[in-house]
Residue, then its C-alpha position, 0 to 999 in steps of 0.5 A: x397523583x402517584x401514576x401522574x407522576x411516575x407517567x410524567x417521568x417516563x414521558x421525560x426519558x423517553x423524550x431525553x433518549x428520543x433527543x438523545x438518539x436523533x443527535x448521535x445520528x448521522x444527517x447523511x448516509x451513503x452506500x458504496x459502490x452507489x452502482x455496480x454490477x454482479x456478472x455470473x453465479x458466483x459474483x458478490x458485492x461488499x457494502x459499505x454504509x458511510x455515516x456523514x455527522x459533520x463536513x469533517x466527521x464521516x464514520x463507516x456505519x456497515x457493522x453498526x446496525x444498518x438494515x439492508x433490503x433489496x427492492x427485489x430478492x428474485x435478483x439480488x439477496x443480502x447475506x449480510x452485508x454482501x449483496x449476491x445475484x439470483x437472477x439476470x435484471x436489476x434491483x435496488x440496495x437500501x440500507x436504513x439507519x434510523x430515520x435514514x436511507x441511501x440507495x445503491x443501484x445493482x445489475x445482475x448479468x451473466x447468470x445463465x452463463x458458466x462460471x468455472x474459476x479461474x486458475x490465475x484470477x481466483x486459484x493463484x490468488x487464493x494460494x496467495x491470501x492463503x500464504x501458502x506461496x509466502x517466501x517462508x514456506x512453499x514459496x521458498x525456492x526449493x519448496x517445503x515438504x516436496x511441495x513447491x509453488x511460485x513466490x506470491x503466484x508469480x510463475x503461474x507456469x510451475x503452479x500449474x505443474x506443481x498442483x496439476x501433474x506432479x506426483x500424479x496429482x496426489x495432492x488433489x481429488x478431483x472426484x472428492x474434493x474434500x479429501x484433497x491434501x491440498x485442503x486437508x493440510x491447510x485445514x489442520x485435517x492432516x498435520x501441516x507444519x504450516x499450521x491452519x491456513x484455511x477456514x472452510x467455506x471461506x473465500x480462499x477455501x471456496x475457490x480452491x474446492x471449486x477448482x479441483x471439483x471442476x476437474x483443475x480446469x485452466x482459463x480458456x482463451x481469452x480470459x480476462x486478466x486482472x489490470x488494475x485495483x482500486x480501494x475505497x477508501x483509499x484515504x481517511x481520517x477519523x474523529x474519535x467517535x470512530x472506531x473502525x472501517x471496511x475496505x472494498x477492493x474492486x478489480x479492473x479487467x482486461x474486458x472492461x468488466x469491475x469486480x469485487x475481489x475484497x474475499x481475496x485480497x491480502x491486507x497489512x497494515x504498515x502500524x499496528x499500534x495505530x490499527x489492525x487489519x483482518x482477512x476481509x478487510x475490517x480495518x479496527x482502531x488500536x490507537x491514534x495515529x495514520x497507518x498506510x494498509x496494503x492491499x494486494x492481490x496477485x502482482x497488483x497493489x494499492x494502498x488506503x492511508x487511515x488516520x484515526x483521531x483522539x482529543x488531546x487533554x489540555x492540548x492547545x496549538x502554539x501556532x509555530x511560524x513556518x520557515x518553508x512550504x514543508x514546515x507548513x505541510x509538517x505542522x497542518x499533520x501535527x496540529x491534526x493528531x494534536x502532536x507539538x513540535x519541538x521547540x526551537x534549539x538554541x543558537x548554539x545548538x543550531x550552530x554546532x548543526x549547521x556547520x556539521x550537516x553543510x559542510x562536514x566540519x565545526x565552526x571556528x572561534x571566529x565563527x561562532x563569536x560573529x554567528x551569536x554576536x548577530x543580533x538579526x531575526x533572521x541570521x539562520x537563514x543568511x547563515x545557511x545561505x552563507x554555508x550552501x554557496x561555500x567552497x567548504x560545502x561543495x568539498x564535503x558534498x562532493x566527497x559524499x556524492x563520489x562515494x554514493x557514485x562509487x568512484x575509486x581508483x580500484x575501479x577507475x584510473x587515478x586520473x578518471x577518478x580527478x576527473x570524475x571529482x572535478x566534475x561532481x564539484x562542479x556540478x555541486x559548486x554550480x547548483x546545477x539542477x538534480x534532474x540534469x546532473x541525473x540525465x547528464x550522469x545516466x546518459x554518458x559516454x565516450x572517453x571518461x576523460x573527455x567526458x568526466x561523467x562517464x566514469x560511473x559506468x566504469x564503477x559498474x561494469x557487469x550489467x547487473x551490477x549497473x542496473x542494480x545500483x542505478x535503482x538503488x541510487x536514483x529509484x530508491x529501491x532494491x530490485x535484486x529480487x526482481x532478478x528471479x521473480x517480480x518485485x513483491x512490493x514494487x509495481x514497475x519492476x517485473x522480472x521482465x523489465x529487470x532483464x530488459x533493463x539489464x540488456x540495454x544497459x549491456x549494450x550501453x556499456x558496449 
């Protein structure tokens, strides 16, 4: 009776755990990339395996014990979760999970083919993951130690001197590559006041030791250039379940050719207390909250956005009422990471608001008195429109747009500058269209008197002045570091382009 009954609970536990193991599965499984292929010797494939528990509660499952089998190990092997070639042809990836499976399909080509790193693909890249070119140390204009490298790689032609030719290649043993200083020190083998940069056998350390072992070989002819970079994922939001997720990071090149370029791309994430980010792109939850992290190698950059969600105790929604389209996109956020809006101010509060953020000034007695004696739902939204179509809200607008445009009698005549007010007042008091004022403001010329609007090209009369502040005003960004190399977080503004630009505004001003 004894055995019976100890037998019977066993059967019951392992029933509870079977039960219990089937519901903590995911229905679907999936592999990315689903298709892709692996060109020459050196090529490899990060995988992920997405668990999908519900339509909305998709976790990554890469790290939690999938099991990865390739259909034929004389093409392709697993090393963990990298998929290697081994020999032209094709094969295919499972990965297992439990009672689940999913299938990537993967071509090797190219294997019989040389495979030398790439200088301005692989070697510069690696100096970037590395941040040996970081503006803090060998990417500072005058260098550190003697040793200088362009700023985040963008001047391939000093690289080139700088580890090739300069002080008869001390820096580099091409015949022993491990002795190279340009190893060592990043290692911590000789001192480095850097600090450690390199682990070795990493991707950074591989392409450098490849390099200089293949006798510091630049690309020949018609080497493909990096065009574009894809991140996958490159949105998501998390249920608590979820704890962490890997990114792929795939490059388009100029032949037409998708490579993983994961091992050495540089990774930030914009909130830390909301997730970290490590070298290889393992994303890590810290808290809740939506964290934006960067993805860059060499002059190209995207951008993955993960939102990581908790169960709020006791959160319950209020259901505010939209007052616009954008309160509706500000509360569809906050109802997702459980966060309240504020409440509403009072009448008051909202007065006092009101009158200072439209138009510069508070609002008289008589004001106030008919504002709260109002007894109309809706008396914010008349009074806003009241203030928006006042002379009071045209002065103080206009005073703030001279300002921006930066209209002075320094720069410009006591009479260009009447004129120039007279016409952003206008413009404001009109409700004349932003993308027209811009055009009509940016496209100016002749007489400023005759055309008001040309006086903000006499506020900035030297061509990189114009340029500039031009950026700064209708771009919203800073390009006066574009000016020596390219812009390190902005994709359109090359030092090229800044330099074209600044032409074209040079002979616009003539």
């Amino acid at each position: 009776m004894k055995t019976n009954s100890i037998l019977a609970v066993l059967a019951g536990l392992a029933a509870s755990l079977c039960s219990f193991a089937t519901a903590a599965d995911p229905g679907v499984i999936s592999i990315d990339p689903g298709k892709f292929e692996l060109r020459g010797a050196r090529a490899q494939q990060q995988l992920v395996v997405s668990g999908t528990f519900s339509a909305d509660d998709i976790r990554d499952l890469t790290n939690a014990g999938v099991q990865f089998a390739s259909s034929n190990p004389a093409v392709v092997k697993i090393e963990g979760t990298l998929a290697k070639p081994v020999a032209d042809g094709t094969a295919q990836i499972t990965a297992t999970l439990g009672a689940v499976k999913a299938t990537a399909e993967v071509t090797v080509k190219e294997m019989g083919m040389p495979s030398p790193v790439s200088f301005k693909n692989e070697t510069l890249a690696a100096l970037t993951k590395a941040g040996c070119n970081m503006g803090a140390c060998h990417g500072s204009p005058s260098g550190k130690g003697g040793f200088r490298l362009s700023l985040r790689a963008f001047d391939p032609t000093i690289d080139t001197l700088t580890l090739r030719s300069e002080f008869m290649q001390r820096r580099v043993n091409t015949v022993q590559p491990d002795e190279s200083l340009l190893l060592k020190k990043p290692l911590m083998e000789v001192a480095h006041g850097g600090g450690r940069r390199l682990k070795k056998g990493d991707a950074a350390h591989k392409a450098l030791h490849g390099w200089i072992g293949e006798g510091l070989r630049m690309d020949a002819d018609g080497t493909p250039d990096l065009v574009k970079m894809e991140v996958f994922p490159n949105k998501r939001v998390f249920k608590p379940a979820a704890k962490e997720q890997q990114l792929i990071v795939l490059g388009t090149y100029s032949d037409g050719s998708v490579r993983d370029v994961t091992a050495l791309t540089v990774f930030s994430s914009s909130n830390e207390q909301v997730a970290s980010v490590n070298e290889l792109g393992l994303v890590s939850k810290a808290g809740r909250g939506e964290t934006a992290v960067l993805a860059r190698i060499l002059d190209k950059m995207t951008t993955s956005f993960i939102t990581f969600l908790e169960d709020v105790p006791g959160f319950a929604w209020n259901n505010p009422q939209p007052n616009n389209f954008v309160d509706n996109l500000v509360f569809e956020k906050l109802q997702q990471l459980q966060i309240l809006p504020s409440d509403l101010c009072s009448d008051e509060e909202f007065l006092r608001r009101v009158y200072l953020d439209v138009t510069g000034r508070l609002p008289t007695i008589a004001e106030s008195t008919a504002y709260l004696a109002n007894p109309a739902a809706d008396k914010r939204a008349q009074l806003i429109d009241t203030l928006v179509e006042s002379d009071d809200f045209a002065d103080f607008w206009t005073l703030k747009w001279t300002d921006i445009l930066r209209s002075n009698s320094k720069k410009v005549t006591a009479t260009g500058t009447h004129k120039f007010r007279r016409w952003v007042y206008d413009t404001i008091r009109t409700d004349k269209p932003f993308d027209q004022f811009a055009r009509e403001l940016l496209t100016a010329s002749g007489s400023v008197f005759e055309n008001p609007a040309a006086n903000y090209w006499r506020a900035s009369r030297d061509p990189n002045d114009a340029v500039e502040t031009t950026a700064q005003l209708f771009l919203g960004i800073r390009i006066q570091c574009a000016k020596c190399h390219n812009h390190p977080f902005e994709l359109l503004w090359h030092r090229r382009r800044v330099h074209a630009d600044r032409s074209t505004e040079g002979r616009h001003r003539r």
